[in-house]
N, C-alpha and C positions, 0 to 999 in steps of 0.2 A: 527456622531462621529464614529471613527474608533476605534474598540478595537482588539489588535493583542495578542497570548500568547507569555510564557515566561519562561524557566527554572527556577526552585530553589530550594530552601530544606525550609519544614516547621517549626515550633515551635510552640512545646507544653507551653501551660500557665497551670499549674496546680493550681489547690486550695488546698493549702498550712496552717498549725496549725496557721501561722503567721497572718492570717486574717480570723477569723470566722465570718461566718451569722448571728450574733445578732441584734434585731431590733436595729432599731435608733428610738429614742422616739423623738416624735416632737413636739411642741404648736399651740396653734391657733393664726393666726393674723387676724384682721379686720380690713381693713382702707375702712371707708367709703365713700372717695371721690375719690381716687386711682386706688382700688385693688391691684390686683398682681403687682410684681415689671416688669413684662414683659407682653406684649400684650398677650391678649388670642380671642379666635376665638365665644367662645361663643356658645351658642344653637340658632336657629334661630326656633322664633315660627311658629307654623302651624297654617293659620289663616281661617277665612270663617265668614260666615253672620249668622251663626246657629251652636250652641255648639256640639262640635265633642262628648263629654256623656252626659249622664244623668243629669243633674243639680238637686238640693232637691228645692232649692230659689233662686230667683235673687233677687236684689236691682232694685228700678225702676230708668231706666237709664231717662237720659236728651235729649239720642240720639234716632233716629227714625232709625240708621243704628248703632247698638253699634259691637263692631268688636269684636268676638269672637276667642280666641288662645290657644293653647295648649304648652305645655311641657311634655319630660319624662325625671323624675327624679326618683334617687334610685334603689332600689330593691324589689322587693316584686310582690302581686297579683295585685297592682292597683300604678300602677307609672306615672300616666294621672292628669295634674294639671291643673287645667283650670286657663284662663286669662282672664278681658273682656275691652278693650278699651273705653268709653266713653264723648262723647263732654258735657262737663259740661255748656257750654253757650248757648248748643241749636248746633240741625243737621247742619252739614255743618259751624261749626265753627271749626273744630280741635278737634282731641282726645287729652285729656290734663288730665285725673284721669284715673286711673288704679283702679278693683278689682280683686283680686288675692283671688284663693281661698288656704291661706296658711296652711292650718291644712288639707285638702285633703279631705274633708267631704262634698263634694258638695254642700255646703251653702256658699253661696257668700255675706250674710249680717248679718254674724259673724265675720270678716276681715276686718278694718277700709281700705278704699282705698288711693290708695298712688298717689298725685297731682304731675303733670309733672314740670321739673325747664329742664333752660338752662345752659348748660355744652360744653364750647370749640365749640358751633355753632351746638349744638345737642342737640333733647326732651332726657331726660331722666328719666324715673322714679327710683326714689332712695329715701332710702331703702327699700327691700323687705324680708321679713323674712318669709321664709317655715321649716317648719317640714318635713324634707323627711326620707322617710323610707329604715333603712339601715340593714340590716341584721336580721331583726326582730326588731329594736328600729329606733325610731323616734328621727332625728339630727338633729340641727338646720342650717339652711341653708342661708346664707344673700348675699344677688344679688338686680341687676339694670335691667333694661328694657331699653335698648337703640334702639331708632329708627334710621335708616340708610338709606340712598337714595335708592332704588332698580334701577341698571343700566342693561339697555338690554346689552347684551354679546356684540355683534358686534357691534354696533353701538353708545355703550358707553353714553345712553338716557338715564335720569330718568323718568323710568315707573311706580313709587309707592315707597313704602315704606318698607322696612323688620323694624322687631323688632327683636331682639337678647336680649338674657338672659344672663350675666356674674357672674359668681362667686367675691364679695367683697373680702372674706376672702381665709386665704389660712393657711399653717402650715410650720412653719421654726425649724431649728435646726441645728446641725454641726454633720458631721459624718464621718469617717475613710475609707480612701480608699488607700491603703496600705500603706505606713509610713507617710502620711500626712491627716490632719483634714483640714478640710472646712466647711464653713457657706453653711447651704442646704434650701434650698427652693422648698418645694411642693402643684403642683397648680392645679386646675380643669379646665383641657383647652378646654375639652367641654361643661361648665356649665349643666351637667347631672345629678350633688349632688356627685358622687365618686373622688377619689382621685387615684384610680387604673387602670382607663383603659389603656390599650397597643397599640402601636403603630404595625398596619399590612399591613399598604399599605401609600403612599403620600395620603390625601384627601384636595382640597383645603378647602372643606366645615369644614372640622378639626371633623368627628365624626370618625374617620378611625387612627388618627395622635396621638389617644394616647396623657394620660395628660403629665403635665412638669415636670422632677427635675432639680431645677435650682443650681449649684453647682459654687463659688468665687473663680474660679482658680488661679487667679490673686491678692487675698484678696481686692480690690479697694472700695470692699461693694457696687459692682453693681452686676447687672448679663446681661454679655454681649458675651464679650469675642471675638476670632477671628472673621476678614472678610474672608469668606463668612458661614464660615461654624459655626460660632456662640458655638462654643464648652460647654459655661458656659450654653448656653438655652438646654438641652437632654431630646429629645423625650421618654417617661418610654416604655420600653422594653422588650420583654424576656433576651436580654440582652440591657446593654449600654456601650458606653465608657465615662470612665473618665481618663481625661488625659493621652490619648492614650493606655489607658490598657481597658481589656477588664471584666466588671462582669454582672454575675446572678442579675436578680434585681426581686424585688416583695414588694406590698404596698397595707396596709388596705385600702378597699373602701373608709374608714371612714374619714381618713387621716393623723391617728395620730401617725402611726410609718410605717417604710419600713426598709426591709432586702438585703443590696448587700456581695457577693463573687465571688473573680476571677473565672472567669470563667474554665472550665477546655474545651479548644477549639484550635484546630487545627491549626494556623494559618500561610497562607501560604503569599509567598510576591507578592505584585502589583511594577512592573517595571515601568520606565518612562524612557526617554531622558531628564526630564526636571528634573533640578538639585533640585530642591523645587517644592512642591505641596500637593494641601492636597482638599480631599474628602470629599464628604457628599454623604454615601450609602445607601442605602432605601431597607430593604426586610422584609415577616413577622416577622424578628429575633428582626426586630426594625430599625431606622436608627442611624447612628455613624460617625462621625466626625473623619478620619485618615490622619494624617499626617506623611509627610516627608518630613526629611532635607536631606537625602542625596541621592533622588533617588529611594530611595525603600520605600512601607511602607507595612502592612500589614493586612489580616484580615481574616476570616473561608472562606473555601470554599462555595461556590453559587455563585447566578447570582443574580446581585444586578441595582435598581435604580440608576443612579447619578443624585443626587436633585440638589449640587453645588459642583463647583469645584474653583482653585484658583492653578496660575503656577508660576514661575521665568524660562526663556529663553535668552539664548544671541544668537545673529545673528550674519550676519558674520563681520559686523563690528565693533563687542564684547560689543553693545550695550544689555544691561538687559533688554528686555520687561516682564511686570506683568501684567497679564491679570486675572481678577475671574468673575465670571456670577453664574449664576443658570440657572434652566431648567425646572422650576414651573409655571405652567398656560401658557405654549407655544400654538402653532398653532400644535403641534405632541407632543407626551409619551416622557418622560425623555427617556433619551440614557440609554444602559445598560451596564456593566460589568460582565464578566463572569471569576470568578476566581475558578480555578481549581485545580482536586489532580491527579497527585504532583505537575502540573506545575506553578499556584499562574495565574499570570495574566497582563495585562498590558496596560497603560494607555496612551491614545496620542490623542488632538482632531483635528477635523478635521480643515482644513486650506484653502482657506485663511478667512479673516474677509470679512464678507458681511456689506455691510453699507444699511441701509432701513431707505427710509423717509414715515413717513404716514403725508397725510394731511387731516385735519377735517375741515370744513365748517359750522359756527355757523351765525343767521342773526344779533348777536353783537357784536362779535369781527372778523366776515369776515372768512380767510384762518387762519388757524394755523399748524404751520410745529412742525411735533416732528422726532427728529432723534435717531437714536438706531443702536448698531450692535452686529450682530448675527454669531454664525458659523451656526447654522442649522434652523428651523422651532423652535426646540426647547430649542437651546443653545440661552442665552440673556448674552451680556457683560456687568456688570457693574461695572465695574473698568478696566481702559486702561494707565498704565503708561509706560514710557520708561526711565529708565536713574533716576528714581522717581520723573519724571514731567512728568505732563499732557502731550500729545502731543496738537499741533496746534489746537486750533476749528475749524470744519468742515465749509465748504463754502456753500451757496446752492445758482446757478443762475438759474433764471427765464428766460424763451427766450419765444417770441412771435410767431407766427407761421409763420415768413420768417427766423429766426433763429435768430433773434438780442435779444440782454440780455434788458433785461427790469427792473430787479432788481437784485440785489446779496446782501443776509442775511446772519449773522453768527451765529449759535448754538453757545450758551453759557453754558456751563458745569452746574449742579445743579439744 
């Protein structure tokens, strides 16, 4: 990705009498089949053949291999939860009960264990209820244990199994963010018991990515919002945007209320050629969803990640192409932007579209083609329209090694 600069003048946002920092008080929700109203990433436990502390009691397991895992949860001197996997019908049938040691006491047969069920084509154990410790008092904590394929990186093989810890519950409310209220939603998106952590770097793992506030810009009573840049999902922040303005944000561990105000921040403009476009910027400030309609849009000076982006383009035969991707889990680092003072900054990617087929080799379903395109290592397309239709589905022919076509297959969009 090419990024060039660009003259402009900045704009001050100040924090204004019109909008004070007062908490937003918020409730508790639990859905216990659910959870949150948007995917979260979860804690992945730490596992091994032998308890990573101290244990007081065990329960005598069934298993001759019982899987011992951990969690950090909370705050405090001792934020190590132990977990211990068990085959209830005997070694080598499946882990299928769970003991959780939930009050944190190293006694593992004070804690009724919680029996595996099936959910959408996955073990899960459900519910789990911990005591974790939050600023000196112990909160109630209610989560799942979801087991998940482990796939090797390159070669896209299940080599085992992860277990991931998610948070059930979550805390909603509506809150003011300068002359308009919205329904709010605050999540724990690293299942680590807090409600507070900040976003300081992309992590696909998500303990770096900072929990969620989910904010109904649209009132529709989801939370979704734009492609690609997903505006209604916001990464909690030193600051965030809401609806392209910029605030201070801050939130009890706990989860029950959080403080935002306009930020008082410098903000300089990002140029394009492209008459619409809109950004997903990544720095320890937080990342932020900017758009623009007319060309310009804006945001504080630094040098920022682009996580995703999303354009509108006419060519020269005044056809609209709309192109948006992302730049997360590449073969290379997101691209970067560098917006400057005074000169702001400016946004153009790099051209032309690469087209890449991978093909995989399984001994039951044979060859399998997947197509995708790319501007860089890092940039992936995923939305390609012209005119707001699909273009053609791509063709792929086969040739045998005197050069004659042997097959021709067509990609099917979805």
């Amino acid at each position: 990705m090419r990024w060039l600069r660009a003259l402009g003048m900045g704009l001050w946002l100040m924090a204004g009498s019109a909008f004070a920092a007062e908490p937003v008080s918020l409730s508790y929700q639990f859905s216990p089949l659910h959870g949150p109203p948007v995917y979260v990433q979860g804690q992945k436990l730490k596992t091994g053949a032998a308890p990573a502390e101290t244990l007081v009691k065990e329960p005598k397991y069934s298993s001759e291999n019982p899987l011992y895992g951990i969690a950090t949860l909370g705050t405090g001197d001792d934020t190590t939860f132990t977990f211990v996997l068990d085959e209830s019908e005997g070694t080598g049938k499946g882990y299928d009960l769970l003991y959780v040691d939930s009050n944190n006491n190293e006694d593992l047969t004070d804690d009724p264990p919680v029996r595996a069920t099936q959910r959408q084509g996955r073990q899960v154990f459900s519910p789990i209820r911990l005591l974790v410790p939050v600023n000196g008092q112990k909160t109630l904590y209610q989560a799942e244990l979801v087991a998940s394929p482990h796939y090797e990186s390159k070669q896209r093989q299940v080599t085992g199994t992860d277990y991931y810890l998610k948070g059930l519950g979550y805390f909603v409310g509506s809150a003011r963010f300068g002359d308009k209220t919205y329904s709010v939603a605050l999540v724990d998106y690293n299942a680590n018991g807090l409600f507070n952590d900040l976003f300081t770097v992309f992590d696909p793992e998500g303990d770096k990515t900072g929990d969620m506030l989910l904010v109904d810009l649209d009132g529709d009573g989801e939370f979704a919002g734009k492609y690609p840049t997903l505006d209604e999902t916001i990464h909690c922040g030193k600051r965030i945007v809401v609806d392209n303005q910029f605030y201070d944000f801050a939130a009890r561990p706990d989860g029950v209320s959080f403080s935002v105000a306009p930020s008082q921040v410098n903000l300089r403009p990002i140029k394009s050629e492209y008459s619409r476009f809109s950004l997903t910027l990544a720095s320890a400030e937080g990342q932020w969803p900017i758009e623009a309609e007319t060309g310009e849009a804006k945001a504080p000076p630094g040098t920022y990640q682009v996580t995703t982006w999303s354009l509108d383009l006419k060519d020269a035969k005044r056809r609209t192409w709309h192109m948006a991707g992302h730049t997360c889990g590449g073969d290379a680092p997101p691209p970067q932007l560098t917006v400057s003072e005074p000169d702001g900054g400016f946004f153009k990617l790099r051209a032309p579209l690469l087209a890449k087929v991978r093909a995989e080799r399984s001994p039951e379903e044979g060859y399998k083609f997947q197509f995708e395109i790319r501007l860089s290592a890092a940039e992936h397309v995923t939305d390609l329209k012209v005119n707001d239709a699909k273009p053609p589905e791509p063709l792929l022919r086969i040739l045998d090694e005197k050069g004659r076509q042997v097959e021709k297959l067509k990609f099917h969009y979805g």
